[in-house]
C-alpha positions in Angstrom: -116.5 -9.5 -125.7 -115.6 -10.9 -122.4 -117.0 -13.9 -120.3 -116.0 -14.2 -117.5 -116.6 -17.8 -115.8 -117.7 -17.6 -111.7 -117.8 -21.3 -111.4 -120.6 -23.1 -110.4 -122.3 -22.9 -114.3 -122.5 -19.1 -114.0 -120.8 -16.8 -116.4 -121.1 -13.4 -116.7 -120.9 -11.2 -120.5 -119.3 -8.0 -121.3 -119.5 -6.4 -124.6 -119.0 -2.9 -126.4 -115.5 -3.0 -125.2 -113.3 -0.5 -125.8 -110.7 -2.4 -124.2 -109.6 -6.1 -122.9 -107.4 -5.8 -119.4 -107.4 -9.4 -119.1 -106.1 -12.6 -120.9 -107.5 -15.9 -121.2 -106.8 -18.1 -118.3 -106.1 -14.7 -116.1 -108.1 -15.1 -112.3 -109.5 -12.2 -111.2 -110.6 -11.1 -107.9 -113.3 -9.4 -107.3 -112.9 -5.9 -107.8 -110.5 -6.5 -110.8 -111.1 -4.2 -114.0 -111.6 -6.4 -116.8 -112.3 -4.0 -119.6 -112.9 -0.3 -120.4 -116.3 0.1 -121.4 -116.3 1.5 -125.0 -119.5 2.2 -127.3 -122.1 0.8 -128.9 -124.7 1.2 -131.7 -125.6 4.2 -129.3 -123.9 7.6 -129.2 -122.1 7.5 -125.4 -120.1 5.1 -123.8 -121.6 1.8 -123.3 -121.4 -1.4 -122.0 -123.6 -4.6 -122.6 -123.6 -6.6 -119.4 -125.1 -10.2 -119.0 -125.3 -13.2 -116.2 -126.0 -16.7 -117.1 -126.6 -19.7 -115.4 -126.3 -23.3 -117.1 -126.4 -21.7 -120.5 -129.3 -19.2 -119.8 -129.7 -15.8 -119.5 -130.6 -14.5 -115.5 -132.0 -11.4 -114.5 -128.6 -9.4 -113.0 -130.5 -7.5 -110.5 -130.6 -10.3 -107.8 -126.7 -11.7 -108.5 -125.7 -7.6 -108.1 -127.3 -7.7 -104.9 -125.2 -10.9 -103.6 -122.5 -9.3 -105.1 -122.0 -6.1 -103.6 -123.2 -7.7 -99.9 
């Protein structure tokens, strides 16, 4: 698993990795590959994504939106 902090008290969560590109302390950029997805519980490649916000779980469609604008 990977989280990544954004400042601000937002973090984001990636798991089912197949494999970590980054290293603690590493900044990335946006548009930096952080992991390749890998799989789950599931049969296919997967990847468990997750945004929080002081501690709690958000609802990722908003931030994507502010993301990719």
């Amino acid at each position: 698993m990977i989280i990544l902090d954004h400042g601000h008290d937002y973090f984001t969560l990636y798991a089912h990795v197949a494999e970590i590109l980054v290293k603690e302390g590493d900044e990335c950029a946006r548009g930096t590959r952080s992991a390749r997805r890998g799989h789950g519980l599931a049969r296919g490649p997967r990847l468990y994504f997750e945004v929080r916000y002081q501690g709690k779980p958000q609802d990722p469609e908003q931030w994507l939106r502010q993301q990719r604008g």
